[in-house]
TORPAMI-204718 format. One record per residue: residue in one letter; x, y, z of N, C-alpha, C, O, CB in turn. Coordinates in nm, 4 decimals. Glycine has a CB too. Example, Ala and Ser with C-alpha at 12.3 -4.5 7.8 and 13.67 -1.06 7.14 Angstrom:
BEGIN
r rotor->a&neast->1.3190&nnorth->-0.5690&nup->0.7800&caeast->1.2300&canorth->-0.4500&caup->0.7800&ceast->1.3200&cnorth->-0.3300&cup->0.7800&oeast->1.4236&onorth->-0.3319&oup->0.8465&cbeast->1.1308&cbnorth->-0.4473&cbup->0.9046
r rotor->s&neast->1.2850&nnorth->-0.2250&nup->0.7080&caeast->1.3670&canorth->-0.1060&caup->0.7140&ceast->1.2900&cnorth->0.0030&cup->0.7870&oeast->1.3409&onorth->0.1138&oup->0.8039&cbeast->1.4084&cbnorth->-0.0598&cbup->0.5725
//
This chain:
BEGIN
r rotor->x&neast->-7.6216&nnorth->-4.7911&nup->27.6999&caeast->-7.5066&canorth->-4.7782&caup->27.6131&ceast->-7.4055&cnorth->-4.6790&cup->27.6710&oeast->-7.2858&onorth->-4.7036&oup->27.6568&cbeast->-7.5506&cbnorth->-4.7347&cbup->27.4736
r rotor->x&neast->-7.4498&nnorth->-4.5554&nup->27.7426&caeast->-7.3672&canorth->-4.4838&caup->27.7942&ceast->-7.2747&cnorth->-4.5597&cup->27.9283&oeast->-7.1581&onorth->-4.5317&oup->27.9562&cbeast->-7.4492&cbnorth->-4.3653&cbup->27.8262
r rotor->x&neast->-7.3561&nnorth->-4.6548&nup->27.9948&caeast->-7.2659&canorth->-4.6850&caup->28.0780&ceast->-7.2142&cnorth->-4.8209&cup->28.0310&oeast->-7.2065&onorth->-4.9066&oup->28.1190&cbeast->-7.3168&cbnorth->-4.6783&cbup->28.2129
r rotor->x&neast->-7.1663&nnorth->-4.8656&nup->27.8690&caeast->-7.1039&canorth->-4.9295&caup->27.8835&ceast->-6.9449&cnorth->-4.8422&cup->27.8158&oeast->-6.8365&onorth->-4.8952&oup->27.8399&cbeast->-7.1722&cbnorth->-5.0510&cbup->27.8374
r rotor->x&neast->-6.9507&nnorth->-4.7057&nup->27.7311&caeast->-6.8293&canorth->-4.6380&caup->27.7228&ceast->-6.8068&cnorth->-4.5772&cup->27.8159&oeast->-6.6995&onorth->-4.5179&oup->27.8048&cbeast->-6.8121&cbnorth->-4.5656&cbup->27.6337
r rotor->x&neast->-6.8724&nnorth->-4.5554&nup->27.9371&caeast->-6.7966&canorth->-4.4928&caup->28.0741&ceast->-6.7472&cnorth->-4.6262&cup->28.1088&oeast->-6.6270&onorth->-4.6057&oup->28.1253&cbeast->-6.8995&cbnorth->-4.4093&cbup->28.2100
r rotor->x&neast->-6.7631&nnorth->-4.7192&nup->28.1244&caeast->-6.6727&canorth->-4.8655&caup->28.1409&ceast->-6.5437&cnorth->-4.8383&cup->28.0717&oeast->-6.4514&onorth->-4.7941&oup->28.1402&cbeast->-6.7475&cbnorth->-5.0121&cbup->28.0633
r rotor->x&neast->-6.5268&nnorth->-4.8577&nup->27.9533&caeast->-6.4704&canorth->-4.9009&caup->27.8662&ceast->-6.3507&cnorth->-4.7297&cup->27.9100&oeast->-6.2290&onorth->-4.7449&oup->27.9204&cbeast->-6.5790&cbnorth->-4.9429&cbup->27.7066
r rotor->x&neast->-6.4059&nnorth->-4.6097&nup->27.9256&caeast->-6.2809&canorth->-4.5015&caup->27.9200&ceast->-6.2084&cnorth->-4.5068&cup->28.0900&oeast->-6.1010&onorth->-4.4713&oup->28.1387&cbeast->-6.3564&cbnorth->-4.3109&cbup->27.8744
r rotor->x&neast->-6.3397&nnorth->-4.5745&nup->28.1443&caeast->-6.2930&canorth->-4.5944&caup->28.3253&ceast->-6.1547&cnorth->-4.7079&cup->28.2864&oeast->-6.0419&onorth->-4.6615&oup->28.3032&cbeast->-6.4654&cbnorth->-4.7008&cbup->28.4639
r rotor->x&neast->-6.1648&nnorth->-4.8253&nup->28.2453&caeast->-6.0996&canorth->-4.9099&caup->28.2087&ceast->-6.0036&cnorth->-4.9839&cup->28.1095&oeast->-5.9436&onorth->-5.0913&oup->28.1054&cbeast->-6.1476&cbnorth->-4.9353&cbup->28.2224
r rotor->x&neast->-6.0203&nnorth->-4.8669&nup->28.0276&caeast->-5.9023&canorth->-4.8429&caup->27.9257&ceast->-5.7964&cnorth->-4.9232&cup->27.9741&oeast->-5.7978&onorth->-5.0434&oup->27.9478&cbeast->-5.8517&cbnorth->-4.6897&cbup->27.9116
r rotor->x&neast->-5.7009&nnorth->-4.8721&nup->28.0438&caeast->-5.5417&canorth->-4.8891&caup->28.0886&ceast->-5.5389&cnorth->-5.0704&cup->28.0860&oeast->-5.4752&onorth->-5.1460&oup->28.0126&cbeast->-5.5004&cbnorth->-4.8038&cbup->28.2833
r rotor->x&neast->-5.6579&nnorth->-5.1067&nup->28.2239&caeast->-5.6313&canorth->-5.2951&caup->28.2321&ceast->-5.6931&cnorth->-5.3116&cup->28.0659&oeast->-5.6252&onorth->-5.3937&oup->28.0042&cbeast->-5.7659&cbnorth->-5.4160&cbup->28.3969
r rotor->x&neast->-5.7741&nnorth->-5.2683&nup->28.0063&caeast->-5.8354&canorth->-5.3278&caup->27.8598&ceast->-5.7293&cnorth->-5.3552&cup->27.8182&oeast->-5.7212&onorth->-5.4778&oup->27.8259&cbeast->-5.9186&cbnorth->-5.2415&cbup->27.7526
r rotor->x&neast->-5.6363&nnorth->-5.3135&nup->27.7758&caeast->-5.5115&canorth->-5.2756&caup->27.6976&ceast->-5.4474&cnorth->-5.4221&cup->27.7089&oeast->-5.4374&onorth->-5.5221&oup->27.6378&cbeast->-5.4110&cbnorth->-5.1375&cbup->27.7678
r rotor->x&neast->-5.4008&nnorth->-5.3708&nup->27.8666&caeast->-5.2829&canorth->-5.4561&caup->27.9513&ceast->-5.3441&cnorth->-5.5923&cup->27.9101&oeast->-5.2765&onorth->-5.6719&oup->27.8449&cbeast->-5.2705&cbnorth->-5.4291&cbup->28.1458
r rotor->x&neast->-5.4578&nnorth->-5.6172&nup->27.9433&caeast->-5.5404&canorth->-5.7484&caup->27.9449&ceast->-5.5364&cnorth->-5.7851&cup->27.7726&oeast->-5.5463&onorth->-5.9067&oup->27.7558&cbeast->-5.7215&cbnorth->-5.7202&cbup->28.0181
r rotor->x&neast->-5.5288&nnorth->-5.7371&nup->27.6927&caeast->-5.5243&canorth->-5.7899&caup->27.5751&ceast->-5.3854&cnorth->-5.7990&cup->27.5238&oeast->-5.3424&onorth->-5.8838&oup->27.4456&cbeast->-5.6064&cbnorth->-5.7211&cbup->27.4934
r rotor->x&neast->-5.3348&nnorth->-5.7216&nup->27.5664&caeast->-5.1888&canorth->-5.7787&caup->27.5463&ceast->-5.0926&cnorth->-5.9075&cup->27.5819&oeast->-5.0103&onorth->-5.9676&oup->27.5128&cbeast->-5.1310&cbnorth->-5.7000&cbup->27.5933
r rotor->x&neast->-5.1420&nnorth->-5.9278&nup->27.7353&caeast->-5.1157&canorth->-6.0650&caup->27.7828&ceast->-5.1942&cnorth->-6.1969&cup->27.7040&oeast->-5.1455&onorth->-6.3098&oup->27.7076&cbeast->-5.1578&cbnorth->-6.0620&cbup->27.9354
r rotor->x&neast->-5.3211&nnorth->-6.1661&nup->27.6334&caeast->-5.3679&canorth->-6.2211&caup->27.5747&ceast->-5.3062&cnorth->-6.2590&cup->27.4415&oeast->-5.3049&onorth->-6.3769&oup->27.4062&cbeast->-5.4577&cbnorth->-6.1744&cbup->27.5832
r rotor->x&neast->-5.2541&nnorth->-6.1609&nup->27.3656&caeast->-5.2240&canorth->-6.1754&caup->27.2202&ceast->-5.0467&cnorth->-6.2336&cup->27.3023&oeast->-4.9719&onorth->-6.2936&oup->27.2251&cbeast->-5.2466&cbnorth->-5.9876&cbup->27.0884
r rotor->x&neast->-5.0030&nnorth->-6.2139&nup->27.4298&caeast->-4.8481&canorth->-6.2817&caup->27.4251&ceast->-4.8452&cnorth->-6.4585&cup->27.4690&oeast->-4.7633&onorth->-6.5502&oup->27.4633&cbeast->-4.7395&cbnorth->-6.1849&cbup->27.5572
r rotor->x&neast->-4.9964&nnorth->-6.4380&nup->27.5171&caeast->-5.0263&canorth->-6.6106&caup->27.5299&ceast->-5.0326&cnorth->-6.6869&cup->27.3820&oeast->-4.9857&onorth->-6.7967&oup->27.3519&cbeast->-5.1944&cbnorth->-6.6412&cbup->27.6101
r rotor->x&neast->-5.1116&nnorth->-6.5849&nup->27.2936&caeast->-5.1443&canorth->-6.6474&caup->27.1195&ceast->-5.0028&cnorth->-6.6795&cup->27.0704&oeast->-4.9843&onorth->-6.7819&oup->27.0047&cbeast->-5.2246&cbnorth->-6.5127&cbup->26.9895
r rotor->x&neast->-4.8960&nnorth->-6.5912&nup->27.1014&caeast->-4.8019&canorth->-6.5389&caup->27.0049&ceast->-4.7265&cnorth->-6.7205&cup->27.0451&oeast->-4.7064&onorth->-6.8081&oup->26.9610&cbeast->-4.6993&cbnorth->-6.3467&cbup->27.0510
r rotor->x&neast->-4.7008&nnorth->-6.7295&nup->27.1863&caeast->-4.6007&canorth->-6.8557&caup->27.2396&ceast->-4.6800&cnorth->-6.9503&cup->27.1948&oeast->-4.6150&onorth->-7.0388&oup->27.1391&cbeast->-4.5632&cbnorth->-6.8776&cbup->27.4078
r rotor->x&neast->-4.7872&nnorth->-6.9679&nup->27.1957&caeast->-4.8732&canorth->-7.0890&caup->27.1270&ceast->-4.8609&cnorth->-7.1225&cup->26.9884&oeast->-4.8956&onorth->-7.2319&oup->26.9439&cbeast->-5.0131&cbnorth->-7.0655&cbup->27.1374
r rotor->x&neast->-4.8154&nnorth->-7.0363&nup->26.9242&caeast->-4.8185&canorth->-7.0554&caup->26.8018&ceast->-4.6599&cnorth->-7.0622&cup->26.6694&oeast->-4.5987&onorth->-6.9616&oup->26.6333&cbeast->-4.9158&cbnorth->-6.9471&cbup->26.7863
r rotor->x&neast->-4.6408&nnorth->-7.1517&nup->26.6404&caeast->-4.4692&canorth->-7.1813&caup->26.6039&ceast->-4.4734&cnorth->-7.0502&cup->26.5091&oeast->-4.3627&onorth->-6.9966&oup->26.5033&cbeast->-4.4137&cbnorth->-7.3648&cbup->26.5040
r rotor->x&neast->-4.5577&nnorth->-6.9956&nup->26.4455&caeast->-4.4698&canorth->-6.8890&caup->26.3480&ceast->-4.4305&cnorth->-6.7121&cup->26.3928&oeast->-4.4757&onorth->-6.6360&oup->26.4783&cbeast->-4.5694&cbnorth->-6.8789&cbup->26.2023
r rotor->x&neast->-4.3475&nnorth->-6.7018&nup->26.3093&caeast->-4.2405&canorth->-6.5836&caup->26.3722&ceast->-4.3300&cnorth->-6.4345&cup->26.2955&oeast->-4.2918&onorth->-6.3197&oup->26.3184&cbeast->-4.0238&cbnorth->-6.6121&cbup->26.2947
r rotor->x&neast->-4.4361&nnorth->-6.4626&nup->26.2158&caeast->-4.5102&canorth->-6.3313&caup->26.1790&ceast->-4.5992&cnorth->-6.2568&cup->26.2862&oeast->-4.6221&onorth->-6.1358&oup->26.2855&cbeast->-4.6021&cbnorth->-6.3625&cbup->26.0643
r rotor->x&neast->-4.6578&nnorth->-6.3730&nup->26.4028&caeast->-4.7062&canorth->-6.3023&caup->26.4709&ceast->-4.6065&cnorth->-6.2184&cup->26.6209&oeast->-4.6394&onorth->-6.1168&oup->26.6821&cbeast->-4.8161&cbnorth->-6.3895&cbup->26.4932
r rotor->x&neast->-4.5044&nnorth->-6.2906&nup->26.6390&caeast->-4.4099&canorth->-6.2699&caup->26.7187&ceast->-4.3702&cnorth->-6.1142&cup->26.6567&oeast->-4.3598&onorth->-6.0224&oup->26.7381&cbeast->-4.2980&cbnorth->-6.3949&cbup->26.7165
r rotor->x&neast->-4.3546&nnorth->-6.0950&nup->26.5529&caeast->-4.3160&canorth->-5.9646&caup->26.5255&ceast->-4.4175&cnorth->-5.8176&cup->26.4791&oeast->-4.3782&onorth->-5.7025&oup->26.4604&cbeast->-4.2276&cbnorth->-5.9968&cbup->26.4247
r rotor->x&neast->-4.5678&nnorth->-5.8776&nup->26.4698&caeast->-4.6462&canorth->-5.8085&caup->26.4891&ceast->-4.7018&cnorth->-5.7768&cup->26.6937&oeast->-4.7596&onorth->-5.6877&oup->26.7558&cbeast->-4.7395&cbnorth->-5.8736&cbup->26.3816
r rotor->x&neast->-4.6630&nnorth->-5.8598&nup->26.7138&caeast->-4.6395&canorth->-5.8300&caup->26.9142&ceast->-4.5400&cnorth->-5.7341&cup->26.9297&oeast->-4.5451&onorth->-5.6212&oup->26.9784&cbeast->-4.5707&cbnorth->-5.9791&cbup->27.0239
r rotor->x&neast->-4.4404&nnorth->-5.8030&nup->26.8761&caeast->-4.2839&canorth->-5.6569&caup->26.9010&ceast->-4.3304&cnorth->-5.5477&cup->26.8529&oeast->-4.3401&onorth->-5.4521&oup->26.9299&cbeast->-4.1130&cbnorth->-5.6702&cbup->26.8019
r rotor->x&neast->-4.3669&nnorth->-5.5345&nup->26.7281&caeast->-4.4186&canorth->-5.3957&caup->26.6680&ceast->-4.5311&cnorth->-5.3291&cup->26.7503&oeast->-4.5312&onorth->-5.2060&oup->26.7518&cbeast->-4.4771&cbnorth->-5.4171&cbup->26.5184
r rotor->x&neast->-4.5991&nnorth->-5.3759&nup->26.7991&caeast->-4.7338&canorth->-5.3138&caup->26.9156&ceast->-4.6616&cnorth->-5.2637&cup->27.0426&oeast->-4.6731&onorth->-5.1575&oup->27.1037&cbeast->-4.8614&cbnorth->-5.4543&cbup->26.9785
r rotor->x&neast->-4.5854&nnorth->-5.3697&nup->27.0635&caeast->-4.4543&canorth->-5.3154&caup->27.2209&ceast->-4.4100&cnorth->-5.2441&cup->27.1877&oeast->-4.4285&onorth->-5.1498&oup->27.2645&cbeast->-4.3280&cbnorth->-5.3892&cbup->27.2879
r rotor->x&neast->-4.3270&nnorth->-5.2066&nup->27.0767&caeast->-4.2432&canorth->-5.1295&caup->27.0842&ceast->-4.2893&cnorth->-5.0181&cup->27.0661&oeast->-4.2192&onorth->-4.9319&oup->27.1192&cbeast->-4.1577&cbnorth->-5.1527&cbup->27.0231
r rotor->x&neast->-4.4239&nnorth->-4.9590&nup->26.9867&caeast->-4.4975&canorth->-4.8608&caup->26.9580&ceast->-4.5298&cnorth->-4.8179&cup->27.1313&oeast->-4.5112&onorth->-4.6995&oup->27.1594&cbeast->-4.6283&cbnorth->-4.9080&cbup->26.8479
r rotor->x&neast->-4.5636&nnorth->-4.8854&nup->27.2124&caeast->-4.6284&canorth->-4.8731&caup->27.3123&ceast->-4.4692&cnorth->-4.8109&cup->27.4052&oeast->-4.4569&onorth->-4.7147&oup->27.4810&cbeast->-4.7216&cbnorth->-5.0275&cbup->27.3536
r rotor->x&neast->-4.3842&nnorth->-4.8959&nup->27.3660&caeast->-4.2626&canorth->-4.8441&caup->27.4600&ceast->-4.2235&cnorth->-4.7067&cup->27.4167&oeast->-4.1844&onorth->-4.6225&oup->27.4976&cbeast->-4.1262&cbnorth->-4.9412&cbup->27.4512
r rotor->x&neast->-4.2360&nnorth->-4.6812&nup->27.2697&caeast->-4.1987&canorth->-4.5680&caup->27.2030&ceast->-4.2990&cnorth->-4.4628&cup->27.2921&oeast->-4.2531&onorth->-4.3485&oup->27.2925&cbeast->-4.2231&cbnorth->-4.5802&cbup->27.0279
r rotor->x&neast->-4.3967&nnorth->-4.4743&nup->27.3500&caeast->-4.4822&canorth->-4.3536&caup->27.3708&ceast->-4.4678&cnorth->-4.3690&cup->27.5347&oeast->-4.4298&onorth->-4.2652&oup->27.5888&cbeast->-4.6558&cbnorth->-4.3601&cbup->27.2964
r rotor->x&neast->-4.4879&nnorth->-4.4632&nup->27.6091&caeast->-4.4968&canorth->-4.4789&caup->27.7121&ceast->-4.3576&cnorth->-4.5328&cup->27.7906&oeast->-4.3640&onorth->-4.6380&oup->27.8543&cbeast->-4.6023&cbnorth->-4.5462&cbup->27.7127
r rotor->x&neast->-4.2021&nnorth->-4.4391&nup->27.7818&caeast->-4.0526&canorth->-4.5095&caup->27.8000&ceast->-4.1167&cnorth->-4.5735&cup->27.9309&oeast->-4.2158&onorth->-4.5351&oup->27.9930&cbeast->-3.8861&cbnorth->-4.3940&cbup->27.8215
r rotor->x&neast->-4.0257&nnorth->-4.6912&nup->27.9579&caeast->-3.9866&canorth->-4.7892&caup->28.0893&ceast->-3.8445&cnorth->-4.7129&cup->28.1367&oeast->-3.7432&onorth->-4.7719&oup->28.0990&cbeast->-3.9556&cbnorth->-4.9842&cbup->28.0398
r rotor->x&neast->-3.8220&nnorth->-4.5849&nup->28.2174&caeast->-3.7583&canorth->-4.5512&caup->28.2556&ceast->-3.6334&cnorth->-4.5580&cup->28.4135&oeast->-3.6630&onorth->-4.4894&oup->28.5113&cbeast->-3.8221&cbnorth->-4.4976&cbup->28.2189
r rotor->x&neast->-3.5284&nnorth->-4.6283&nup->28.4159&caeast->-3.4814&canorth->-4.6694&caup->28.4979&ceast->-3.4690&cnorth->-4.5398&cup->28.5871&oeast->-3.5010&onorth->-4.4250&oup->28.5564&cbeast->-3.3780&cbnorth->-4.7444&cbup->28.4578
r rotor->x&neast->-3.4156&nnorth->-4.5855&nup->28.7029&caeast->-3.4196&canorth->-4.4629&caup->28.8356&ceast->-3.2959&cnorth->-4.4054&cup->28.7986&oeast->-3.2936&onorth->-4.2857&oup->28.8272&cbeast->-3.4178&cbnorth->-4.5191&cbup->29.0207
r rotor->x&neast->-3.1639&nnorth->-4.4577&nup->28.7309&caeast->-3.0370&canorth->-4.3960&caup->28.7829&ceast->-3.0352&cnorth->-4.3282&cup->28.5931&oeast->-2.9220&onorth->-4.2846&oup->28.5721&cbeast->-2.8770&cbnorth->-4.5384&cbup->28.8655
r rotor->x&neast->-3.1277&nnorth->-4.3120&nup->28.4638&caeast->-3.1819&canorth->-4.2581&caup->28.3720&ceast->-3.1332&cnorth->-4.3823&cup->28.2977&oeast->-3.0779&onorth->-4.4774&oup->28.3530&cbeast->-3.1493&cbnorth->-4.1108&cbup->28.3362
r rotor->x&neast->-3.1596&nnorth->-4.3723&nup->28.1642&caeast->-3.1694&canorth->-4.5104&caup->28.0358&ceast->-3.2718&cnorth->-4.5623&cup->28.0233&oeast->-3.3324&onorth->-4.5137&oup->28.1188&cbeast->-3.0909&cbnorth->-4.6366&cbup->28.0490
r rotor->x&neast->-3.3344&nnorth->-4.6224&nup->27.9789&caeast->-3.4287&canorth->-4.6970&caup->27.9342&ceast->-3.4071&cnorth->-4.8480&cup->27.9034&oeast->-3.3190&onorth->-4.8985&oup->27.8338&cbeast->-3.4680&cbnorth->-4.6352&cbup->27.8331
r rotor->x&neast->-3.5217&nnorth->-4.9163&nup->27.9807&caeast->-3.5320&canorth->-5.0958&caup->27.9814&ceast->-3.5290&cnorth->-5.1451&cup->27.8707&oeast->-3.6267&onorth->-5.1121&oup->27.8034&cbeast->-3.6556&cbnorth->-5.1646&cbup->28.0355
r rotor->x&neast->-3.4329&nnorth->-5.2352&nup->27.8021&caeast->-3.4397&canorth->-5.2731&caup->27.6970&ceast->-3.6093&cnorth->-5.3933&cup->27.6849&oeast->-3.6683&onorth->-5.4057&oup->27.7923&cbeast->-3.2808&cbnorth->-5.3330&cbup->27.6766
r rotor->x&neast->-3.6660&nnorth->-5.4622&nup->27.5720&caeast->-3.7443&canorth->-5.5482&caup->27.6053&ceast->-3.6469&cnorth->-5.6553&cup->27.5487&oeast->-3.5584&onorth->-5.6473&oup->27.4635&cbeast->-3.8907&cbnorth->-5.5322&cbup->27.5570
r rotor->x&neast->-3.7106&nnorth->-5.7984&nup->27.6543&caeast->-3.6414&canorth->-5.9090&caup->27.6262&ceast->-3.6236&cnorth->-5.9763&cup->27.5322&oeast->-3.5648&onorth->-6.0826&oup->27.5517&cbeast->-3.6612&cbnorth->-5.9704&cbup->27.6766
r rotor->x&neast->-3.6778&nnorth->-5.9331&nup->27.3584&caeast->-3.6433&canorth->-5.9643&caup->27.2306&ceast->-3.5583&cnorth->-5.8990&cup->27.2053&oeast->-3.4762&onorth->-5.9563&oup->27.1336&cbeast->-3.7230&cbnorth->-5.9589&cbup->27.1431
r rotor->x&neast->-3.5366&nnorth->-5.8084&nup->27.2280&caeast->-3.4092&canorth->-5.7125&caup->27.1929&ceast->-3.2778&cnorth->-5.7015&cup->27.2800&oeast->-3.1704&onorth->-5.6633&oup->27.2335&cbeast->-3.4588&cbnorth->-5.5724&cbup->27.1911
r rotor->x&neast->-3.2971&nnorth->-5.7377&nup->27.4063&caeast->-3.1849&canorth->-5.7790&caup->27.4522&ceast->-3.1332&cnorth->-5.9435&cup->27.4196&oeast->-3.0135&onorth->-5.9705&oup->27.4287&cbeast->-3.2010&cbnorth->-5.7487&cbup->27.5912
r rotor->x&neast->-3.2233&nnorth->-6.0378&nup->27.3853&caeast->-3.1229&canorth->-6.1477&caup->27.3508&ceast->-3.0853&cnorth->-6.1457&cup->27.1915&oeast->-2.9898&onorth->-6.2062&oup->27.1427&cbeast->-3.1886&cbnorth->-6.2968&cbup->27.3921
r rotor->x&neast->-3.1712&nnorth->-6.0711&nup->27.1258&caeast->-3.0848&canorth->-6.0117&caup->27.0041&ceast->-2.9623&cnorth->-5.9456&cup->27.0021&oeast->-2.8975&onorth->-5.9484&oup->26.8975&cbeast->-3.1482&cbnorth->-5.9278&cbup->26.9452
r rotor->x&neast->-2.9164&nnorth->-5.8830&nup->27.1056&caeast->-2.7944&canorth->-5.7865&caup->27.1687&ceast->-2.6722&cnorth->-5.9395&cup->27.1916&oeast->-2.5539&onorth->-5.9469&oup->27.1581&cbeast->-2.8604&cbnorth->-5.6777&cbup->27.3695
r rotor->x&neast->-2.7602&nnorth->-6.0435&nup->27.2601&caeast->-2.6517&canorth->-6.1259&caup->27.3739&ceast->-2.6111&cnorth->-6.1808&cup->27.2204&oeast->-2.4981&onorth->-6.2115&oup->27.1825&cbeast->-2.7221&cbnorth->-6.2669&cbup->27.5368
r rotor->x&neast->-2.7295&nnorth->-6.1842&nup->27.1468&caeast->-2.6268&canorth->-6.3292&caup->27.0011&ceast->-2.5743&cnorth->-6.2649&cup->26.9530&oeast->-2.4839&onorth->-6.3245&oup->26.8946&cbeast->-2.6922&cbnorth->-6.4306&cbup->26.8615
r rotor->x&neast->-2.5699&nnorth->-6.1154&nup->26.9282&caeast->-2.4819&canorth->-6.0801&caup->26.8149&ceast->-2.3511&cnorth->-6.1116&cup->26.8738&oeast->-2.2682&onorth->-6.1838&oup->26.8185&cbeast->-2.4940&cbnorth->-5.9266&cbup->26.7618
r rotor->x&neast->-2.3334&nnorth->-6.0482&nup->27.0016&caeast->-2.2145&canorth->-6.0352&caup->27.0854&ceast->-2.1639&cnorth->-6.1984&cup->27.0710&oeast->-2.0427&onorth->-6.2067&oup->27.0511&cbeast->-2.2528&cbnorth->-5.9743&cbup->27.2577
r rotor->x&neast->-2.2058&nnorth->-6.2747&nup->27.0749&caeast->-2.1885&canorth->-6.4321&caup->27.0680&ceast->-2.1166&cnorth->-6.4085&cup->26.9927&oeast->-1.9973&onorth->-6.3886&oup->27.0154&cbeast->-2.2875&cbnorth->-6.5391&cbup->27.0364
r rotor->x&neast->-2.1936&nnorth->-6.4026&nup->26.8364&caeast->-2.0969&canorth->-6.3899&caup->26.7201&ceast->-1.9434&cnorth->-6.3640&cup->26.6788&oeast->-1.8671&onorth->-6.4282&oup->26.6065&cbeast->-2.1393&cbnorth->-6.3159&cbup->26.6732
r rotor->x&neast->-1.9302&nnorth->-6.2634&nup->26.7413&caeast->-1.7775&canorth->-6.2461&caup->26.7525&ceast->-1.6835&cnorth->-6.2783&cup->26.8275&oeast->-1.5685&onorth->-6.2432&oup->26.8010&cbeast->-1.7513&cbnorth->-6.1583&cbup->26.7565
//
């Protein structure tokens, strides 16, 4: 048992990563928009703690929120 939580704290980071790609495979598979926004809410928690920081400073928008940006701009 001990060496399966030295696994699990060795491997944290891909655990994560790996379930995330997982739940973004569920999310496109599936037509409704509740789970799409329980994904954004996990990203964005995750972006909130961990910024995607550009080299020249700002921060990466994610790609739900930038084509939310492109339609509004449509709009007008």
């Amino acid at each position: 048992m001990e060496a399966f939580w030295q696994f699990i704290t060795s491997h944290l980071a891909e655990l994560i990563f790996g379930f995330l790609a997982f739940a973004e495979i569920i999310v496109r598979l599936t037509p409704t928009k509740k789970d799409d926004s329980i994904l954004n809410f996990i990203v964005t928690i995750i972006d909130a703690l961990f910024p995607n920081r550009k080299k020249d400073g700002g921060k990466f928008k994610l790609t739900s929120q930038a084509k939310e940006k492109d339609k509004a701009r449509d709009l007008f």
